[in-house]
Rosetta silent file (secondary structure, phi, psi, omega in degrees, C-alpha in Angstrom):
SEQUENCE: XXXXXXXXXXXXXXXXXXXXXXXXXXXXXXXXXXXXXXXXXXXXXXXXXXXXXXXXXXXXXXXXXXXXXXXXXXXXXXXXXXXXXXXXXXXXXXXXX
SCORE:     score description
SCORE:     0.000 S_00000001
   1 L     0.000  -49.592  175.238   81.818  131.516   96.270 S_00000001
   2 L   -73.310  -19.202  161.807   83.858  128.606   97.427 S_00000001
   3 L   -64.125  -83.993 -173.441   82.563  126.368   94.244 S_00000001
   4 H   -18.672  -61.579  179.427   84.443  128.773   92.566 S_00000001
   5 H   -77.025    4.656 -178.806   87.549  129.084   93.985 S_00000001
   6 H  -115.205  -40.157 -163.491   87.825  124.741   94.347 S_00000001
   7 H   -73.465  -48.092 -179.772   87.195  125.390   90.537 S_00000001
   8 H   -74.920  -31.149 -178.210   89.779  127.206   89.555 S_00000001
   9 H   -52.813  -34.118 -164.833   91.957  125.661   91.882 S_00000001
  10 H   -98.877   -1.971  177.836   91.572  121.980   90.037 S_00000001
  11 H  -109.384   29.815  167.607   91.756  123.575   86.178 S_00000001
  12 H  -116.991  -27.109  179.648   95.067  125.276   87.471 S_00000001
  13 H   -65.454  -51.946  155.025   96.457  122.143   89.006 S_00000001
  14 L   -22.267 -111.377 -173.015   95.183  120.352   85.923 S_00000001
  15 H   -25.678  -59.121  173.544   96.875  122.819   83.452 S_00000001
  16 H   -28.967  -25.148 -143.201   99.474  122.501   85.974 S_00000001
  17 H  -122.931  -44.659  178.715   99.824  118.949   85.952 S_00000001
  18 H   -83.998  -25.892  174.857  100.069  118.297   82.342 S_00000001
  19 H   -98.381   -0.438  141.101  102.994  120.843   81.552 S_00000001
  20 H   -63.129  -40.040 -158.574  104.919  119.028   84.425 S_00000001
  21 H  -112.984   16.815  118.768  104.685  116.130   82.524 S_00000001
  22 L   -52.042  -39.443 -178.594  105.381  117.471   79.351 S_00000001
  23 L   -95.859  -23.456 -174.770  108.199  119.330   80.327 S_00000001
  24 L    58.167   35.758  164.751  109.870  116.979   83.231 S_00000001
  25 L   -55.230  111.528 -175.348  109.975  120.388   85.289 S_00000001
  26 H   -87.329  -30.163  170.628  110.916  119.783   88.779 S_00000001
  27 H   -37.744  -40.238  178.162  109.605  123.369   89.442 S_00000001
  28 H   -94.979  -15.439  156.356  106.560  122.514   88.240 S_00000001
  29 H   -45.018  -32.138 -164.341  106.012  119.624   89.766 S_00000001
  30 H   -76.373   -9.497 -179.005  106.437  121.291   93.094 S_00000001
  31 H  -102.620   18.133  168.667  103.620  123.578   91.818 S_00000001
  32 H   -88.038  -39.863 -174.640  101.379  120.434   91.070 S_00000001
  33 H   -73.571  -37.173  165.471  102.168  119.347   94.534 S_00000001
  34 H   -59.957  -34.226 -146.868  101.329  122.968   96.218 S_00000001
  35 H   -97.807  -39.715  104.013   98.459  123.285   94.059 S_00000001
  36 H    15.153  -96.805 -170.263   97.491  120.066   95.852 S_00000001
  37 H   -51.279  -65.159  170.416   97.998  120.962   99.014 S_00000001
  38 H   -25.365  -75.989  171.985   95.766  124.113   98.585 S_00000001
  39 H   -39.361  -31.827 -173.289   92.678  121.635   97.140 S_00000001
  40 H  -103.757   -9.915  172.412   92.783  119.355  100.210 S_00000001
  41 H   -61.246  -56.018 -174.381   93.155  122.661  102.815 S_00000001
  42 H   -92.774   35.384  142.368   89.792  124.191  101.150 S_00000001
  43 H   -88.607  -34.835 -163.131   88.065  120.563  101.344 S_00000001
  44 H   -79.591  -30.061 -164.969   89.372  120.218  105.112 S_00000001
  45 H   -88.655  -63.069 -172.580   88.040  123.836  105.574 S_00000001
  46 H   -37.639  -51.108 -171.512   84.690  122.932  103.757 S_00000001
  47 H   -76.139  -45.153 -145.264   84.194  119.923  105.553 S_00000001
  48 H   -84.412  -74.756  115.596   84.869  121.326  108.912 S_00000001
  49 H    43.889  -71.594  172.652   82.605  124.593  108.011 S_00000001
  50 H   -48.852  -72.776  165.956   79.402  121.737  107.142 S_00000001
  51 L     5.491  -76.386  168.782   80.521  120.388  110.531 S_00000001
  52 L   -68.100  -52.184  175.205   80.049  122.874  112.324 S_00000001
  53 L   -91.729   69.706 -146.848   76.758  124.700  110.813 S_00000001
  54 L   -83.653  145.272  136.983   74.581  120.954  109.470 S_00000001
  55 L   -63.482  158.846 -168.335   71.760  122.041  107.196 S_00000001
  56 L   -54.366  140.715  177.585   68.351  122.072  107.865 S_00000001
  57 L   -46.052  152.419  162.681   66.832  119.172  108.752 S_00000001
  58 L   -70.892  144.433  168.725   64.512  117.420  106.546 S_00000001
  59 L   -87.429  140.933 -164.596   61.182  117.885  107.491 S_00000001
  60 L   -53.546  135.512 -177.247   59.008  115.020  109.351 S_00000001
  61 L  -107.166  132.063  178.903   56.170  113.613  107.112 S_00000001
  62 L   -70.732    2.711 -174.719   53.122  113.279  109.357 S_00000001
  63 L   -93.121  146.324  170.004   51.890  109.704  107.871 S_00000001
  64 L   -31.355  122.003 -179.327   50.890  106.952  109.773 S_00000001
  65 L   -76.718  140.899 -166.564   53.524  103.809  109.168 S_00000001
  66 L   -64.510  -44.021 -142.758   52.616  101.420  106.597 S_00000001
  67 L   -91.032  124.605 -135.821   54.283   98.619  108.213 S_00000001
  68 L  -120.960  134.537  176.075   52.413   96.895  110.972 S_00000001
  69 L   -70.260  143.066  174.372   54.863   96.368  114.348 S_00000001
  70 L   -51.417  106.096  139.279   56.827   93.325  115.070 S_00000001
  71 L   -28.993  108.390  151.031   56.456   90.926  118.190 S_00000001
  72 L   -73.442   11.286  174.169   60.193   90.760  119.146 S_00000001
  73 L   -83.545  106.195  124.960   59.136   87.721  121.881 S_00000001
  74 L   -56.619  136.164  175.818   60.453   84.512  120.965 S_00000001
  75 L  -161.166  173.009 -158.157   59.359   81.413  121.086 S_00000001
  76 H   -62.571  -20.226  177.566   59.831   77.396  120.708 S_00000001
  77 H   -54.326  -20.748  179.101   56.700   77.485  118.671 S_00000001
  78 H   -92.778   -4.564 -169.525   58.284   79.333  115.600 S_00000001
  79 L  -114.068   10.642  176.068   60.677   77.609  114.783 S_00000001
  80 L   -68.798  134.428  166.239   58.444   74.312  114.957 S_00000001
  81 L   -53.535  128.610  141.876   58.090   72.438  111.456 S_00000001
  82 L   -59.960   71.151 -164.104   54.772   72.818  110.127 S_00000001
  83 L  -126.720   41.074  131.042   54.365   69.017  108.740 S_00000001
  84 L  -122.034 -166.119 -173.855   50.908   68.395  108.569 S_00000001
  85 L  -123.174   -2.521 -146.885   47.968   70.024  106.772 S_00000001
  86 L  -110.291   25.873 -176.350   45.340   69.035  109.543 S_00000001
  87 L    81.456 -160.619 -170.532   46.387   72.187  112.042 S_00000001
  88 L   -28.862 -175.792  161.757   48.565   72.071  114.670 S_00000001
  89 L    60.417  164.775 -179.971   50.759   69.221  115.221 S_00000001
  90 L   -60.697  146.991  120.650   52.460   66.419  113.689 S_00000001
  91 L     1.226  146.458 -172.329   51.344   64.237  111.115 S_00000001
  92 H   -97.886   -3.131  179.642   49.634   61.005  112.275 S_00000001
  93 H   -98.064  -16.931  175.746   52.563   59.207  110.131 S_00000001
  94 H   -94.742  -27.657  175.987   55.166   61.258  112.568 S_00000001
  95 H   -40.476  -55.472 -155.792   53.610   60.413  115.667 S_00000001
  96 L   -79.601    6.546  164.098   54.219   56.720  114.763 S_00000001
  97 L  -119.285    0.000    0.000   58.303   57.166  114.342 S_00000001
């Protein structure tokens, strides 16, 4: 019911809007500006109206998460270069600088 009524309200401002500025009507401007006013009253009523009443939630999907959890522990080890190929540790050419 209120998609309606926001409908007609914008193809009357609309209509409204274009024979102000055909005509250079200050009357009708003032009914572009009322016409206006009206459109942001029944959004501020709409939105408060959602507000108040939220639609239903979505409902919870029961699967297991794909995603395997994160250590959040830092440490000096992670941010260590990896610059050999032989496992841990430096290079036998970095020791020697």
């Amino acid at each position: 019911m209120s998609v309606r009524i926001v409908v007609v309200v914008a193809l009357a401002a609309l209509i409204t809007l274009l024979a102000a500025v055909l005509t250079d009507n200050t009357f009708v401007s003032v009914g572009v500006i009322a016409l206006a006013v009206v459109g942001i009253l029944l959004l501020a009523r709409d939105w408060r109206s959602d507000r108040r009443h939220p639609g239903p939630a979505e409902p919870a999907i029961d699967e297991p998460p794909t995603e395997q959890p994160v250590d959040a522990a830092m440490s000096a080890e992670m941010f260590a270069p990896d610059i050999s190929t032989e496992g841990p540790g430096p290079s036998s050419d970095a020791r020697a600088d």
